[in-house]
BARO-723625 format. One record per residue (C-alpha): residue number from 1; x, y, z. Coordinates in steps of 0.2 Angstrom, whole numbers, plus 5000, padded with zeros to 4 digits. Each point is the difference from the previous one (the first is absolute). Layout:
residues N
+-----+------+------+------+
! num !    X !    Y !    Z !
+-----+------+------+------+
! NUM !    X !    Y !    Z !
...
+-----+------+------+------+
//
This chain:
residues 328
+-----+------+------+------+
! num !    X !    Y !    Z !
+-----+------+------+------+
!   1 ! 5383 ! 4623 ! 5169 !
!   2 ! 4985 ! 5001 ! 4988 !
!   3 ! 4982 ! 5005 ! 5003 !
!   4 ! 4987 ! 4987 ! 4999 !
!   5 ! 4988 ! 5006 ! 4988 !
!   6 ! 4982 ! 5000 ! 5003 !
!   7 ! 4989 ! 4989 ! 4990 !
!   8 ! 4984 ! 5010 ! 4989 !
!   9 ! 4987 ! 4994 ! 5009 !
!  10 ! 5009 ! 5003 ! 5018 !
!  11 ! 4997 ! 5017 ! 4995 !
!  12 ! 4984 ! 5000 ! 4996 !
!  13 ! 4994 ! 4993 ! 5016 !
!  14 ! 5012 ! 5010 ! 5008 !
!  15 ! 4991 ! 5018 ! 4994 !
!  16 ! 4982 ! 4992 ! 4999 !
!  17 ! 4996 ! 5004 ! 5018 !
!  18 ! 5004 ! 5018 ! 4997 !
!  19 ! 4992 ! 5000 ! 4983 !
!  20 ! 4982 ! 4994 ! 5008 !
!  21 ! 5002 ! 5012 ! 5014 !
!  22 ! 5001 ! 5015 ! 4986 !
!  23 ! 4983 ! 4994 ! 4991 !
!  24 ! 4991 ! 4998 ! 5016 !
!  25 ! 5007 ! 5019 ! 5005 !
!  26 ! 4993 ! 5004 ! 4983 !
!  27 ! 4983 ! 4991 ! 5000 !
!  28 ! 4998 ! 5007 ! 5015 !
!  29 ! 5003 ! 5020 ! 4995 !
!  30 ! 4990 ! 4995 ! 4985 !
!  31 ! 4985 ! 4995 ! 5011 !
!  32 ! 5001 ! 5016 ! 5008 !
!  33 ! 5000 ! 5011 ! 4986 !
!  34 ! 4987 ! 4990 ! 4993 !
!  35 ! 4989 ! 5004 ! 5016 !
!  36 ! 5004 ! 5017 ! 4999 !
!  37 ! 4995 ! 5003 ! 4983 !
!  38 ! 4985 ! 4991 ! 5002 !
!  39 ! 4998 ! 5011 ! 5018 !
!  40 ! 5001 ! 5015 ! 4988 !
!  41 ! 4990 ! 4994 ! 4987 !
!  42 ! 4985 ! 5000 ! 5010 !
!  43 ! 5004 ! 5015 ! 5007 !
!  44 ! 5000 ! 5009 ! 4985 !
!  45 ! 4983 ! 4990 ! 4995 !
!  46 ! 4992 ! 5006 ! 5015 !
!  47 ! 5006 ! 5019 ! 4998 !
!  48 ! 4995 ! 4999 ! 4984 !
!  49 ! 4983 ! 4994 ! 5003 !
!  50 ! 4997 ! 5011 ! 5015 !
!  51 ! 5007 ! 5016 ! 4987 !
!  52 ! 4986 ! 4993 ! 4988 !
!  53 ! 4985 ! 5000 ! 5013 !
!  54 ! 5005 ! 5020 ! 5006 !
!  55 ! 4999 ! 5003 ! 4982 !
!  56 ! 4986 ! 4993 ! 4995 !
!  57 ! 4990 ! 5009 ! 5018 !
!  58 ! 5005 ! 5014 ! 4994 !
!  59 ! 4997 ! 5002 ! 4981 !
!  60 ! 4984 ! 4991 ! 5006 !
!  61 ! 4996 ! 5016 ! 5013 !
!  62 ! 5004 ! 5013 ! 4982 !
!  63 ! 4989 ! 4987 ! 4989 !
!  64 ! 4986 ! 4999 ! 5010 !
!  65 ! 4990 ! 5016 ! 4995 !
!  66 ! 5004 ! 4997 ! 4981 !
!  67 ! 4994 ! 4983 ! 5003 !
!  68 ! 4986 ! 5004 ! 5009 !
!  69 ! 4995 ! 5013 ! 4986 !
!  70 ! 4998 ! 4986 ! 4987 !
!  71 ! 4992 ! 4987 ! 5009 !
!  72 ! 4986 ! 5012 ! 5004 !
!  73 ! 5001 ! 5007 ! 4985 !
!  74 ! 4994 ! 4982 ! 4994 !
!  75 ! 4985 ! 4998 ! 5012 !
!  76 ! 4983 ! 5001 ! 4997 !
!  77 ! 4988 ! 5009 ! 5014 !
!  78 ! 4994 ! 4982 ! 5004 !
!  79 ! 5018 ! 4996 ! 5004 !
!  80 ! 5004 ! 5016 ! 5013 !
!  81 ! 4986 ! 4997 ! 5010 !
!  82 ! 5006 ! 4980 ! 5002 !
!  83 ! 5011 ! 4999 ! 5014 !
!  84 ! 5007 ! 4982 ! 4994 !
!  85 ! 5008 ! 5013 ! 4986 !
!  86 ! 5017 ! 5005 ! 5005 !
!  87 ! 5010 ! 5001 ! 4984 !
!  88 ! 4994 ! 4988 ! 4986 !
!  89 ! 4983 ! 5006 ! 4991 !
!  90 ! 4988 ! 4986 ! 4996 !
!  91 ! 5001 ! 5008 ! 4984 !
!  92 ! 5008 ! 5015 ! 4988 !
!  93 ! 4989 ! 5014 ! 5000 !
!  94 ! 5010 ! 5009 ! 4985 !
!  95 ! 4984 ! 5013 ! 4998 !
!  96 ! 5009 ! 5011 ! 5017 !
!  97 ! 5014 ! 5003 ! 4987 !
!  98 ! 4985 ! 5006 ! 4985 !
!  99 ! 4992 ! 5010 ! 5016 !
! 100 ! 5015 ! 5008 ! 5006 !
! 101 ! 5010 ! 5005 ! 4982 !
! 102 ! 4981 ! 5006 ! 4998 !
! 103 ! 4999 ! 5010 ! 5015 !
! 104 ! 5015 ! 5007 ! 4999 !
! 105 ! 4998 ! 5005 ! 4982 !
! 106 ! 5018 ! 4990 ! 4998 !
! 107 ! 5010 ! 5008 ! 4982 !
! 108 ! 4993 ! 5018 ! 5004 !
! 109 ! 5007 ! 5002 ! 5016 !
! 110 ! 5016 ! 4988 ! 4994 !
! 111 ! 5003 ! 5012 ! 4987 !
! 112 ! 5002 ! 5014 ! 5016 !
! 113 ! 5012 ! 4992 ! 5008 !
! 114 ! 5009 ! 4992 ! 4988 !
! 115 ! 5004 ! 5018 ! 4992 !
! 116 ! 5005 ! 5009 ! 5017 !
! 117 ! 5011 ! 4985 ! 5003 !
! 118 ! 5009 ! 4998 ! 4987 !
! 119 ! 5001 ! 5019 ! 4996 !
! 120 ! 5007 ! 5002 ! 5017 !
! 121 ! 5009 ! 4987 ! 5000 !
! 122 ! 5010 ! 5008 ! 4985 !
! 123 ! 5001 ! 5015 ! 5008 !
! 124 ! 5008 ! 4993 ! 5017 !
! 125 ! 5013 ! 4990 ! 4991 !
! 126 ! 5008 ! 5015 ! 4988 !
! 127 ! 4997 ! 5012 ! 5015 !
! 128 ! 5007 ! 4989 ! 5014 !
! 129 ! 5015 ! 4995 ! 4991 !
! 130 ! 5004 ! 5017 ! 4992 !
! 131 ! 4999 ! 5009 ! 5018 !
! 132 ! 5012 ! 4985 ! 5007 !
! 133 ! 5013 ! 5001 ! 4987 !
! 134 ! 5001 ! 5018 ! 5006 !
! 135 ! 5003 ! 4993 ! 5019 !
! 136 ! 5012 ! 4987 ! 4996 !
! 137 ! 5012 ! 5006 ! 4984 !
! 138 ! 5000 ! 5021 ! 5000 !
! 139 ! 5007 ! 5007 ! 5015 !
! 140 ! 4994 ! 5019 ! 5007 !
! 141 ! 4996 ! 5007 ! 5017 !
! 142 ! 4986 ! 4993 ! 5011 !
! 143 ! 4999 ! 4983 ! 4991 !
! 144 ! 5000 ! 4989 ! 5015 !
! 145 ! 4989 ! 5014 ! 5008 !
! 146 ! 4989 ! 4997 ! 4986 !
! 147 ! 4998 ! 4984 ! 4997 !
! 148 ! 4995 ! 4998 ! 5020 !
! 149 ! 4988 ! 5011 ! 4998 !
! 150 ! 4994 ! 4991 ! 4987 !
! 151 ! 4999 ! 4983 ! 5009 !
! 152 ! 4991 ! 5007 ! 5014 !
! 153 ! 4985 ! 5005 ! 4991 !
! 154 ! 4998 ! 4978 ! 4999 !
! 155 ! 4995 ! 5001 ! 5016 !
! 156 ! 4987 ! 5014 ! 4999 !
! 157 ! 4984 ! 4991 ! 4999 !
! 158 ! 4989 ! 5009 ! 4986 !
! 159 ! 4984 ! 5002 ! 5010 !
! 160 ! 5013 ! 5014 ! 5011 !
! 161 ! 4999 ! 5011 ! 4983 !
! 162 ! 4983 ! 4995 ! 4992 !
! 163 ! 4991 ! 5016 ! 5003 !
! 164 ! 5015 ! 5013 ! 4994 !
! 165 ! 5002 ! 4988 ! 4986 !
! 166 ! 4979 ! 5001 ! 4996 !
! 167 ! 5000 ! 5020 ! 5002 !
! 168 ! 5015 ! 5000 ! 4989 !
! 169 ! 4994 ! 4991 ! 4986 !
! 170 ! 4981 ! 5006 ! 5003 !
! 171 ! 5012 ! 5017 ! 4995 !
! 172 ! 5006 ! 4993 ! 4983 !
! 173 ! 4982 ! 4993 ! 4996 !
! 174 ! 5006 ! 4982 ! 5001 !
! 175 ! 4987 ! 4992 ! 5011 !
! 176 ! 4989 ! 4986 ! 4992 !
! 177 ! 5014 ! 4996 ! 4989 !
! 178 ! 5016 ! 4987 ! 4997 !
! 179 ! 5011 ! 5015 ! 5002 !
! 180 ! 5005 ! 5001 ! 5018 !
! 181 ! 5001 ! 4981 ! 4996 !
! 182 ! 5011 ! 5002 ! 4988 !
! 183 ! 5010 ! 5013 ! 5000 !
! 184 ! 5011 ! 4998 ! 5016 !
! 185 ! 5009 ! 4985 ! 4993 !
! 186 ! 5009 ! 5012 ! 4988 !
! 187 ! 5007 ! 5009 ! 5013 !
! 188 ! 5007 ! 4986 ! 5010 !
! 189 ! 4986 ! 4999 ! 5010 !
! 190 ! 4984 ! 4991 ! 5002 !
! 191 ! 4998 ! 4985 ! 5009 !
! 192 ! 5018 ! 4995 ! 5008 !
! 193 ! 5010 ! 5009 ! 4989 !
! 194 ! 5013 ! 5003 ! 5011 !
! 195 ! 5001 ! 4978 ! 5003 !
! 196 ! 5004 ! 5000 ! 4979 !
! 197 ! 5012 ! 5015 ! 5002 !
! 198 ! 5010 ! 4989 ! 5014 !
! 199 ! 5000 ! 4986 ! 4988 !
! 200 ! 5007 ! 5008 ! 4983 !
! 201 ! 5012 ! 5008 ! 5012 !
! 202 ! 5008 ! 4985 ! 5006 !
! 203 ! 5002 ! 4993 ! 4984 !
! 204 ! 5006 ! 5014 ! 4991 !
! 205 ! 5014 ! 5002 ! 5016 !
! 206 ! 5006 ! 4985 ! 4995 !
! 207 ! 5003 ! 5002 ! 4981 !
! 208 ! 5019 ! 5003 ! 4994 !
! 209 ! 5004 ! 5018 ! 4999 !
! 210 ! 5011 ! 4998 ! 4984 !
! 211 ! 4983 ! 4997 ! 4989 !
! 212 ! 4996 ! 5017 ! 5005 !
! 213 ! 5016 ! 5007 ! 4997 !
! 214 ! 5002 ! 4991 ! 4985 !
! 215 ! 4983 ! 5009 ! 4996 !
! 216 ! 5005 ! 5015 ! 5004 !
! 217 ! 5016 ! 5001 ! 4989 !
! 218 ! 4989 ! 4996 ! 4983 !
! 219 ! 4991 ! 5016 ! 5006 !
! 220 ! 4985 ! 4992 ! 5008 !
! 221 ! 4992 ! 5011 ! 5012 !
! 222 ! 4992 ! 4997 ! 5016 !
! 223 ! 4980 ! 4994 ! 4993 !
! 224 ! 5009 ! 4990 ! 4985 !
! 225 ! 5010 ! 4991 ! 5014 !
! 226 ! 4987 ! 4996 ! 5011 !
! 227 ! 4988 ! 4996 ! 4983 !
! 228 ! 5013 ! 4991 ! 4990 !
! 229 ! 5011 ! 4993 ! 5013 !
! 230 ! 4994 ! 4997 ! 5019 !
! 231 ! 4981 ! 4997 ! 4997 !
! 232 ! 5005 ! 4986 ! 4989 !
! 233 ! 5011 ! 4992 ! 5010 !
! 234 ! 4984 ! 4997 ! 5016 !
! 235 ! 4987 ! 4988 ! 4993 !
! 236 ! 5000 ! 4992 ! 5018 !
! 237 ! 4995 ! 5019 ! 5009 !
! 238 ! 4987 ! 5002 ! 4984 !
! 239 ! 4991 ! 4985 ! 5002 !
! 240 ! 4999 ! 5002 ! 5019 !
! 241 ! 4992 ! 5014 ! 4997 !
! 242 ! 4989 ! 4999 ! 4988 !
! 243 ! 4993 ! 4986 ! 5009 !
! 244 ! 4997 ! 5006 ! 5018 !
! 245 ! 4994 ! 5017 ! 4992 !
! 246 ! 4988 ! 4992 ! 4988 !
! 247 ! 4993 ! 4988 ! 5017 !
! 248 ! 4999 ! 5016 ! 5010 !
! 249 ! 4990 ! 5012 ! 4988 !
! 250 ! 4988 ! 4986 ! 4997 !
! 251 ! 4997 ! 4996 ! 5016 !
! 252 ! 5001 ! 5017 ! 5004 !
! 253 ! 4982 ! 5006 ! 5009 !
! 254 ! 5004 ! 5014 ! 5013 !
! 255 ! 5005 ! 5014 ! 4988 !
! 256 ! 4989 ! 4996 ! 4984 !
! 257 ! 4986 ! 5001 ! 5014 !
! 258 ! 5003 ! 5016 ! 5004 !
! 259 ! 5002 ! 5007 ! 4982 !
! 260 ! 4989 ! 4991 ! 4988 !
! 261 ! 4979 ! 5003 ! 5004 !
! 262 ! 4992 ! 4995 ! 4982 !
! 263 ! 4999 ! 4981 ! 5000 !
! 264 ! 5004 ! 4995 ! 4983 !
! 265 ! 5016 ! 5009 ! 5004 !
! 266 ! 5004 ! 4989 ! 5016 !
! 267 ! 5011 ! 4984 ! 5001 !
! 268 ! 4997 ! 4983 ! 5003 !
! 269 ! 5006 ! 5001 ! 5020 !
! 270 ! 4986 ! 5015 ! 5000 !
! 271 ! 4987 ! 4989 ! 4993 !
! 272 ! 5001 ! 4986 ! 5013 !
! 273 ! 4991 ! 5009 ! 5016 !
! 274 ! 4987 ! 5008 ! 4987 !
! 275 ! 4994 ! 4980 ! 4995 !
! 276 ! 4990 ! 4996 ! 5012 !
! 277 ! 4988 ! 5013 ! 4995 !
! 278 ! 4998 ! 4991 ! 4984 !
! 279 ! 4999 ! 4983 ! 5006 !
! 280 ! 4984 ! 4999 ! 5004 !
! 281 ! 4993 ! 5004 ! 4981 !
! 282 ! 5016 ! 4988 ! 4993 !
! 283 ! 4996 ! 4985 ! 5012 !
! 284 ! 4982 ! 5004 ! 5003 !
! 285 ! 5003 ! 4998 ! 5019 !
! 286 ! 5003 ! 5016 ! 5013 !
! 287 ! 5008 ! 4987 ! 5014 !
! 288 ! 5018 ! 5006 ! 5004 !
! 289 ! 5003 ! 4981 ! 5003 !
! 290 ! 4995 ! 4995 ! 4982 !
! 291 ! 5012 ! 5012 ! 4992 !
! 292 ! 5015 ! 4997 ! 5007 !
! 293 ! 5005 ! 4987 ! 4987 !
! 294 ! 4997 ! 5013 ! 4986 !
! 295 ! 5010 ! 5014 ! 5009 !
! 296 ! 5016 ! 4987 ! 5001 !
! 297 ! 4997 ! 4996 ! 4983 !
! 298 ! 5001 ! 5016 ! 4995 !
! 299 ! 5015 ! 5002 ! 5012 !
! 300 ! 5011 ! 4987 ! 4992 !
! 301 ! 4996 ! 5008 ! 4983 !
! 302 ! 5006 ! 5017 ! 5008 !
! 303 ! 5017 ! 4990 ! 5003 !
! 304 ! 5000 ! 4989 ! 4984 !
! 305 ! 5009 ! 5013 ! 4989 !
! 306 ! 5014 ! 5004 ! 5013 !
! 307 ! 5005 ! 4980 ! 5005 !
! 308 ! 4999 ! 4998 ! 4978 !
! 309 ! 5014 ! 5013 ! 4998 !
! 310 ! 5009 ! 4992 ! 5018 !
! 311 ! 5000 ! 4982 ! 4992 !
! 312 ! 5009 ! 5008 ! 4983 !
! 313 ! 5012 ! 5011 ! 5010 !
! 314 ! 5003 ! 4990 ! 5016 !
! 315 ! 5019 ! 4992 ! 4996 !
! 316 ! 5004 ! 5018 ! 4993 !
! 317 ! 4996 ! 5008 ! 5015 !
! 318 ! 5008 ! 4989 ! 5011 !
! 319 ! 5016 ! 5002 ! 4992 !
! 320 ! 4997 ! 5019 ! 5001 !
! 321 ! 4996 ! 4999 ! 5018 !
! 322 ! 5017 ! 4993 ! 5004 !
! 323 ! 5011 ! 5010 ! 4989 !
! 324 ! 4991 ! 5016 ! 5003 !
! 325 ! 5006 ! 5002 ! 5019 !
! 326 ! 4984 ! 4996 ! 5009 !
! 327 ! 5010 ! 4983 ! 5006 !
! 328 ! 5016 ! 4994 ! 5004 !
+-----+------+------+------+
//
């Protein structure tokens, strides 16, 4: 018996139903997922916008001193006293910055702090990373001991020690002089020399040990390793370093108060409190009020050099902080 075949288009309408019922499935899960996303892209808008406004109160609570200090820096007396005045001047008054360079006789005491920090600076970075090669590539008896002992004088705040440290150098005959200044931070000392020890450490632990043994099979000795080899290899720990010290000894007030009495010795943070004795023969006026605007003036030309050498080293030290175990 033969089969009666099926003509073309008796197919086609036979598997269209089907076929429609398939694209009406699909428009459908298409219409979802296009709900979804769009769900999701909104979502994502608004966490990103509320991310952005948390940011912005923030930075906004860190800038407002700095921002502050140059607004008023720009006022004239007139302008203070003008309670319509909250941030914009009515116009520049650039004579606060002649005032307060003036006052604060700028390039002498520029040239103080610019040699204690750099020269301390040096000092802390061979130092530091001399004494942490010791801690983290040579092994001997009481390292571990050591090196907590060494982190615990972080925490000891430097006013606890202030008056052994003044009778000790009023001993040596270094009072009035960059010396106790100085002189620490080529001993792995000074301000937060233990912080730059734990940084070079944790570099240097995570160098390969066959450079060193390497090294040593030339006949390198330990100081050629560490000078030739390891110190080399940390330009991240460097940097950090050199710039957190150089922004701590310049900003530094509490220890060069205590050491330094001749003024043409003292340091730009030291010559701050003493302006308002001299504002009244720079600005011609002995109202507290009228001076402000020179006393920021001459405040943002304290912190002109350090933000200078910050814009230059900024993507350097970012990239140091992250590889030089501070973060994960």
């Amino acid at each position: 018996m033969k089969s009666i075949p099926i003509s073309k288009s008796k197919q086609r309408v036979a598997v269209q139903p089907e076929g429609i019922a398939n694209r009406a499935k699909a428009l459908r899960n298409n219409s979802v997922i296009s709900r979804i996303s769009s769900k999701s892209r909104w979502f994502a808008l608004i966490y990103r916008i509320f991310v952005y406004v948390i940011l912005i109160d923030l930075a906004f609570v860190f800038l407002y001193p700095f921002i502050y200090m140059i607004t008023t820096s720009l006022k004239h007396p007139v302008d203070l006293i003008d309670f319509a005045i909250k941030w914009i001047p009515t116009s520049l008054a650039w004579e606060n910055f002649y005032y307060g360079m003036k006052g604060l006789q700028f390039w002498t005491h520029f040239n103080n702090s610019a040699l204690i920090s750099v020269v301390s600076v040096i000092g802390q970075v061979l130092s530091c990373s001399f004494v942490a090669y010791g801690f983290s590539r040579i092994k001997f008896p009481g390292r571990e001991v050591l090196f907590v002992l060494c982190m615990f004088t972080m925490i000891i705040p430097p006013q606890t020690i202030i008056v052994p440290l003044y009778m000790q150098y009023k001993t040596i005959g270094w009072l009035d002089s960059m010396m106790p200044l100085i002189v620490p931070s080529f001993f792995a000392n000074g301000l937060r020399g233990a912080l730059f020890i734990f940084i070079f450490r944790q570099l240097f632990r995570g160098l390969p040990w066959e450079l060193e043994d390497a090294a040593r099979v030339d006949g390198c000795g330990s100081f050629r390793v560490y000078w030739k080899i390891i110190l080399p290899l940390t330009p991240p720990a460097i940097v950090v370093t050199t710039l957190l010290s150089l922004v701590w000894h310049w900003n530094d007030f509490f220890e060069p108060s205590i050491f330094l009495t001749s003024e043409e010795k003292f340091t730009l943070p030291m010559m701050l409190p003493r302006l308002y004795q001299s504002l009244d023969t720079l600005t011609g006026s002995s109202f507290e009020v009228f001076s402000l605007p020179v006393v920021m003036a001459a405040t943002f030309l304290a912190l002109v050099p350090m933000l200078v050498v910050y814009l230059f080293l900024q993507r350097y030290f970012i990239q140091g902080v992250e590889r030089s175990g501070l973060v994960e």
